[in-house]
C-alpha positions in Angstrom: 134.7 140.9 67.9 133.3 137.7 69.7 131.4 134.9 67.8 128.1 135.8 66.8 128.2 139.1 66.9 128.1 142.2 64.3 128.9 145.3 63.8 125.2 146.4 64.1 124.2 144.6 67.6 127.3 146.4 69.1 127.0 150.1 68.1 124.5 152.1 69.8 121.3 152.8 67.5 121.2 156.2 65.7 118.6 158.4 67.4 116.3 160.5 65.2 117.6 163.4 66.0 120.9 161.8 64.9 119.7 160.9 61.8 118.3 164.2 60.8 121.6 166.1 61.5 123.1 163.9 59.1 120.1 164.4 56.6 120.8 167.8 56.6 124.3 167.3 54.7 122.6 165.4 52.2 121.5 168.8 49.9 118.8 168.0 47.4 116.9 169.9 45.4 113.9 172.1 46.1 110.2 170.3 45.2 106.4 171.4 45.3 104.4 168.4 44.4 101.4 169.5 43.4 98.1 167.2 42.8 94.6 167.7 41.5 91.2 165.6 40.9 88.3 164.2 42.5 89.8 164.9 46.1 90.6 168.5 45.1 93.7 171.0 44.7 96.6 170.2 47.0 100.2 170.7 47.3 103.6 170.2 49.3 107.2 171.1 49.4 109.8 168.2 49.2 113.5 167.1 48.5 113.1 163.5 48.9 112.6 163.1 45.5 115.0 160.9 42.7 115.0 159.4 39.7 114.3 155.6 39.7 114.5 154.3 36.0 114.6 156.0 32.9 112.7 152.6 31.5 109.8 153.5 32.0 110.8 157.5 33.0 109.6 157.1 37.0 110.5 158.9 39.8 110.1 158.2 43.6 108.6 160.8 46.3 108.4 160.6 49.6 105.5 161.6 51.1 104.7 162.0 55.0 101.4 160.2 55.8 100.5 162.8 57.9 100.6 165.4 55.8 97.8 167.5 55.3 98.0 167.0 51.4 98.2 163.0 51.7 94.8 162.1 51.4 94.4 164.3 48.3 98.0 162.8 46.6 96.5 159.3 47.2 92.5 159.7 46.3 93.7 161.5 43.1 96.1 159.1 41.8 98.6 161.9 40.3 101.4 164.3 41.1 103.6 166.9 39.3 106.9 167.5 40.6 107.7 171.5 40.0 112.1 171.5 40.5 112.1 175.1 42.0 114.3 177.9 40.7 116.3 180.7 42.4 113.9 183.2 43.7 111.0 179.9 44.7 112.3 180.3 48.5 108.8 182.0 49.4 106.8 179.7 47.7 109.1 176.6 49.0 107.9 177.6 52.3 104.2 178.6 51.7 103.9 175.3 51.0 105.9 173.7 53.4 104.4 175.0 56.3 100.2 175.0 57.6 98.6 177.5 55.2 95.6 176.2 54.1 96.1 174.7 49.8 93.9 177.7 48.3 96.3 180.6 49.9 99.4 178.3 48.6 98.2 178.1 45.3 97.2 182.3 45.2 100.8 182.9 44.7 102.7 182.1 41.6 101.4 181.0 38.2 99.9 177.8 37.4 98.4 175.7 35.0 97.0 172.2 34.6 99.1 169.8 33.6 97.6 167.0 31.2 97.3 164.6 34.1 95.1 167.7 35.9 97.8 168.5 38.8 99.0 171.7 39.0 102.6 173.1 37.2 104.6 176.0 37.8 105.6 178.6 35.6 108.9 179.3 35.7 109.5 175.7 37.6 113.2 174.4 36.4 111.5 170.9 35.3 108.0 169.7 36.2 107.3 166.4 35.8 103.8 165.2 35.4 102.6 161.6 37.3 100.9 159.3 37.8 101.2 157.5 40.9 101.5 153.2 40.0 102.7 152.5 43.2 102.6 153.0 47.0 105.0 151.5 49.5 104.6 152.6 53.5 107.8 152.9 55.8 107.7 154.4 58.8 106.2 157.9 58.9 105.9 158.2 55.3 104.4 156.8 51.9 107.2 156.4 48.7 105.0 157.1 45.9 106.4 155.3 42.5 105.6 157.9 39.7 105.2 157.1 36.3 106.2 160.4 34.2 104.0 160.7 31.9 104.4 164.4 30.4 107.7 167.4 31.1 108.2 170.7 30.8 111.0 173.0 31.1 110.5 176.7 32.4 113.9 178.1 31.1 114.9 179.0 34.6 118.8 179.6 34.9 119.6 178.7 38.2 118.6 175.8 40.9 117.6 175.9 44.3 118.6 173.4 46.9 118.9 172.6 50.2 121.9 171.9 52.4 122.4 172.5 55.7 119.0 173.5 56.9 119.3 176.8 54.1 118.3 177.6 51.1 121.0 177.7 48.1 121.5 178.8 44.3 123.0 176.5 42.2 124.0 177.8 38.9 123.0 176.4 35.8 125.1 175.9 32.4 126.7 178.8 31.3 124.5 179.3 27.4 126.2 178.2 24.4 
């Protein structure tokens, strides 16, 4: 390799389409973030979602600004995360696609959470947020979220999703 150059200015750049190919091995879990408060009832589906720190418990989501439920996630100030079980494929894409947020939240069964936003029954996990902190990259908005509040729905199995499809992911056999 000549002086002054690395590995980066030589190989081509990755194109988007590229990039989301390769996304699409990454399998993650299934999401609806759900929010609620002065800007109203909202919701979206996501997998870009992780633990950050367990000190205090905060997660990060990613959030695409142009989103039809990203002015309500940011006027509001809270989230909760619903984990989606087996069976949540439906609902995953109800509200992942263009339906307007009172037909999205017609099907399954929620309740408020103590920060307002809405959980799901029967979620795997919901975590409930509050959002302490925004940072913008590219398209989207990765929203630091303070949990403030869990609850487990008992469900048995996971969904994910891995190569652009839906999958169940068994949970622990019971003891």
């Amino acid at each position: 390799m000549p002086a002054g150059e690395t590995p980066a200015t030589i190989a081509p750049p990755v194109t988007r389409q590229q990039f989301r190919d390769a996304m699409a091995c990454l399998g993650a879990a299934v999401n609806i973030v759900t929010t609620d408060g002065p800007a109203g009832r909202h919701g979206f589906t996501a997998s870009a979602v992780c633990s950050v720190t367990d000190s205090p418990p905060t997660l990060l989501v990613c959030l695409n600004k142009s989103s039809s439920a990203a002015s309500a996630v940011h006027a509001n100030g809270v989230i909760c995360v619903n984990t989606l079980a087996a069976g949540h494929e439906e609902l995953s894409n109800l509200f992942g696609g263009r339906t307007p947020p009172e037909e999205r939240f017609a099907r399954g069964q929620w309740c408020a959470s103590a920060t307002g936003a809405p959980m799901l029954a029967g979620a795997v996990v919901a975590f409930d947020c509050k959002i302490v902190r925004t940072v913008e990259v590219g398209t989207h908005d990765v929203l630091f979220c303070e949990v403030v509040g869990l609850a487990e729905g008992g469900a048995r199995e996971g969904l994910i999703y891995f190569s652009r499809r839906y999958h169940t992911l068994p949970g622990a056999p019971e003891a």
